[in-house]
C-alpha positions in Angstrom: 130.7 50.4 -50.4 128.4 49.5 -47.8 125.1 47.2 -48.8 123.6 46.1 -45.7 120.0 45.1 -47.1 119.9 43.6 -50.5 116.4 43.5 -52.5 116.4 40.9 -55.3 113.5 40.4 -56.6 113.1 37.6 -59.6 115.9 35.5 -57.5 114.2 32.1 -58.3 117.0 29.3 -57.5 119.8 31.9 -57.8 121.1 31.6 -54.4 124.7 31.6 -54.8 125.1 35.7 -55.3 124.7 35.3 -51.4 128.2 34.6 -51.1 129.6 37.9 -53.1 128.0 40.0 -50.1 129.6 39.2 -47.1 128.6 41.8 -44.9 125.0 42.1 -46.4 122.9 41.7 -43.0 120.3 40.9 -44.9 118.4 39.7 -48.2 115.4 40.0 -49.3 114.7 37.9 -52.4 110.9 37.8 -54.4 109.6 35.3 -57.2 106.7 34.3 -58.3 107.4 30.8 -57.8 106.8 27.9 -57.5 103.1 29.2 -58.4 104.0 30.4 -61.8 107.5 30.8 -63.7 106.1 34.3 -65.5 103.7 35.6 -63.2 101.7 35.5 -60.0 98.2 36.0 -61.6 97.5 32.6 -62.3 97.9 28.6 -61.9 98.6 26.7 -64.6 99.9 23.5 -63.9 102.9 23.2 -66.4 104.2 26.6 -64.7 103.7 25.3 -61.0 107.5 24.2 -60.2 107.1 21.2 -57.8 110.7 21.4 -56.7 111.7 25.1 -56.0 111.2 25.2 -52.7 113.5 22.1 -52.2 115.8 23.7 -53.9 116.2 26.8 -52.6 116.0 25.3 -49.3 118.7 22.6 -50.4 121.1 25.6 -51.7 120.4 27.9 -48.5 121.5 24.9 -46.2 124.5 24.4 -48.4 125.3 27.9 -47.4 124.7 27.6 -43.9 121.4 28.9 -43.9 119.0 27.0 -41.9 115.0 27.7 -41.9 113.6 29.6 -39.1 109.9 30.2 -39.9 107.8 29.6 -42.9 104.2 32.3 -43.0 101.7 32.2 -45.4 100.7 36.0 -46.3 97.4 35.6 -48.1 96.0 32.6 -47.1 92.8 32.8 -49.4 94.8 34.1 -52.7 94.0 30.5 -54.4 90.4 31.4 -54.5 91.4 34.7 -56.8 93.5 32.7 -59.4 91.9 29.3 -59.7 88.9 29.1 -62.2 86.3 26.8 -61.5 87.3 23.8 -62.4 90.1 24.1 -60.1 88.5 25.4 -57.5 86.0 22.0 -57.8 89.0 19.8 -58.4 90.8 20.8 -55.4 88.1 20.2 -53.2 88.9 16.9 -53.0 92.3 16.9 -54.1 95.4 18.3 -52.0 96.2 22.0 -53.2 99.7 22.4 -54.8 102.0 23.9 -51.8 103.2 27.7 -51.2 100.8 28.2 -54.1 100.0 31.3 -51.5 101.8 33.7 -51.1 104.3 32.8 -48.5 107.6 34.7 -46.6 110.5 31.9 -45.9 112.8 33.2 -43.2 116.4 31.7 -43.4 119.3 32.5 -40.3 123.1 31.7 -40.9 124.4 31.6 -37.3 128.2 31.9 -38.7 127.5 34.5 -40.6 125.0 36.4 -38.7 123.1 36.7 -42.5 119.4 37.1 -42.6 117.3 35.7 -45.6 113.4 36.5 -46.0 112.3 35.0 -49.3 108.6 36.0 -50.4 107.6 33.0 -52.7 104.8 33.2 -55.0 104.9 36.4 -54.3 103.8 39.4 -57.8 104.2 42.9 -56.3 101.5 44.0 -59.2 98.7 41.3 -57.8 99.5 41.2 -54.3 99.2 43.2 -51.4 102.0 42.6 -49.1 102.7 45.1 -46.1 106.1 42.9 -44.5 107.3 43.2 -48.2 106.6 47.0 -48.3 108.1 47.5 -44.9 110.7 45.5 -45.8 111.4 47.3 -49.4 111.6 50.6 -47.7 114.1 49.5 -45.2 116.0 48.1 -48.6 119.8 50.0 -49.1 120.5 48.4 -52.4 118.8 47.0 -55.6 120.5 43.8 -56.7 119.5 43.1 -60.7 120.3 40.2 -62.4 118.6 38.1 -65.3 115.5 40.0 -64.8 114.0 43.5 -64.2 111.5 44.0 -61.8 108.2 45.7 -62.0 108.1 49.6 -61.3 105.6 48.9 -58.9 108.6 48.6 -56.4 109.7 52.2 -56.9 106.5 53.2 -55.1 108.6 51.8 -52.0 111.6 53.2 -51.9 111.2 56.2 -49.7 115.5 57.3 -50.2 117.8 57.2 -52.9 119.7 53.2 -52.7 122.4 50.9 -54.4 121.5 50.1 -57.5 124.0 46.6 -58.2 123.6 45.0 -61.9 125.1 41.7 -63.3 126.8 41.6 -66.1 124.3 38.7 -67.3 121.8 41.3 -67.9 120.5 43.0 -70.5 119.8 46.4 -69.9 119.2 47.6 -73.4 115.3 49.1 -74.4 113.4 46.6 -76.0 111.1 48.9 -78.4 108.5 45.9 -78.2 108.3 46.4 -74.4 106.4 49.5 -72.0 107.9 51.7 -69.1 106.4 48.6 -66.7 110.2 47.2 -65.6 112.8 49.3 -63.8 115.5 48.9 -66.4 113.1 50.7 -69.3 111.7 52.8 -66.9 115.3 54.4 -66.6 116.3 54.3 -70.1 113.2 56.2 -70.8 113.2 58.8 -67.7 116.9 59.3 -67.0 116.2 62.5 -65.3 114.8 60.8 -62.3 117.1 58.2 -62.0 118.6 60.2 -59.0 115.4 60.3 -57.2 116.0 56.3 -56.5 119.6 55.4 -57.1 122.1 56.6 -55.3 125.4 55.1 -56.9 125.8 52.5 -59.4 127.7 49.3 -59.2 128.8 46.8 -61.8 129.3 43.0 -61.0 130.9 40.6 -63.1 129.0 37.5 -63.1 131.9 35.5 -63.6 134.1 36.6 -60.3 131.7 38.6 -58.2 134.2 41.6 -58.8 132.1 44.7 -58.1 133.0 47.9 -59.4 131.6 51.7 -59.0 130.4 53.6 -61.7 129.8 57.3 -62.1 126.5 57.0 -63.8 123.8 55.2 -65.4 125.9 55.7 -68.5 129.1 54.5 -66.8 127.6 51.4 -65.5 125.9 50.5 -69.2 129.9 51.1 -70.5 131.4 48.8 -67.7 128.9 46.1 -68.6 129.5 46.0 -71.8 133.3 46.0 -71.1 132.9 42.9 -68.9 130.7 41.1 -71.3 133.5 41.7 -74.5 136.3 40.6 -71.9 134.3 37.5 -71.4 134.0 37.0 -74.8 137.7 37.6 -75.7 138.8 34.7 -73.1 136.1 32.3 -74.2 137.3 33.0 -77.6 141.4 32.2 -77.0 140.6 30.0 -73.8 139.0 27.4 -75.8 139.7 23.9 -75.8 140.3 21.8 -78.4 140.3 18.1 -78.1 141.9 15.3 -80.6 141.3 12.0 -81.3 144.8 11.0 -81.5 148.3 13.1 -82.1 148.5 12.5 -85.5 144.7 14.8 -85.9 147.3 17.2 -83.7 150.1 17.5 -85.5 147.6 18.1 -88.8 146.4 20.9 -87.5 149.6 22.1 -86.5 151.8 21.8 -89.2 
């Protein structure tokens, strides 16, 4: 298995998957934050997260990742999400940082490991051409806890990796539209081969990645890995007592 450029896109502060690639040359992670937890169409203060970028930048150093250039992409994207009593606010006030959005580029010298992370970055409100370039230069999809927009799809000029934690879910919701990857498949398996090449499973708990022979295959293997999980919680769990004689109740 060879994935030598990893797109993760809803990554937030999940920055430890870096270490179940290896030989991954290179990441490319996308959030909406620290502008907005749920989207990057608007600011809302009780959705800006003050301390993202700290720690992202904390966890990448842990890592060996140290910061090589910070860019701001869209330098006038405030003025199209602030209303106007923000917009009068913060002209006297300090504007929130990386409320733009911004490309953080991250080197691991040991490693040789690249990280470029767009923050506050929403594919469906933003027009990005390093993202796109860097999309189509993409060999795997990397999908865990969320689902990105199909608006990424547009970019992917040649079948890739499509990699999927097991702390996913990646059954239909009847509630939601075709405007995520994971329903856009379950709805259109037909051209499923257009984008993805081959199908891998990882369990969450391990990193152990395993090959699947189809979308069907990998929805199977997930499901086994979750029911393992559940099995061992269920006979692994502990049990404490107050004193032996609470013990020996239970056990005789």
């Amino acid at each position: 298995m060879s994935f030598n450029k990893i797109l993760y896109v809803g990554c937030g502060t999940n920055i430890d998957i870096i270490s179940h690639f290896p030989n991954t040359k290179e990441f490319i992670f996308v959030d909406s934050q620290p502008l907005n937890k749920f989207n990057g169409v608007e600011f809302y203060e009780p959705f800006y997260q003050h301390q993202f970028i700290n720690i992202i930048l904390s966890k990448l150093r842990i890592l060996g990742f140290m910061i090589q250039s910070v860019s701001t992409l869209d330098k006038k994207y405030y003025k199209k999400i602030f209303t106007l009593k923000q917009r009068i606010y913060y002209l006297f006030y300090n504007k929130p940082q990386y409320i733009n959005p911004s490309l953080l580029t991250f080197y691991n010298t040991k490693t040789k490991q690249e990280v470029r992370y767009y923050v506050s970055t929403d594919i469906n409100y933003t027009n990005i051409l390093p993202l796109y370039a860097d999309i189509k230069s993409c060999d795997t999809l990397l999908i865990s806890k969320h689902s990105p927009s199909i608006e990424y799809l547009k970019y992917i000029l040649f079948p890739i990796n499509f990699v999927g934690y097991s702390d996913t879910l990646y059954y239909i919701n009847s509630n939601d539209d075709d405007k995520n990857i994971i329903q856009y498949f379950h709805r259109n398996k037909k051209i499923i081969s257009k984008y993805i090449l081959d199908f891998y499973a990882i369990d969450k708990e391990n990193g152990y990645i395993e090959l699947c022979s189809s979308y069907e295959d990998f929805i199977d293997v997930i499901d086994r890995i979750r029911n393992e999980f559940k099995l061992n919680n269920k006979y692994n769990t502990t049990i404490s007592f107050e004193s032996k004689e609470d013990l020996e109740n239970v056990l005789f």
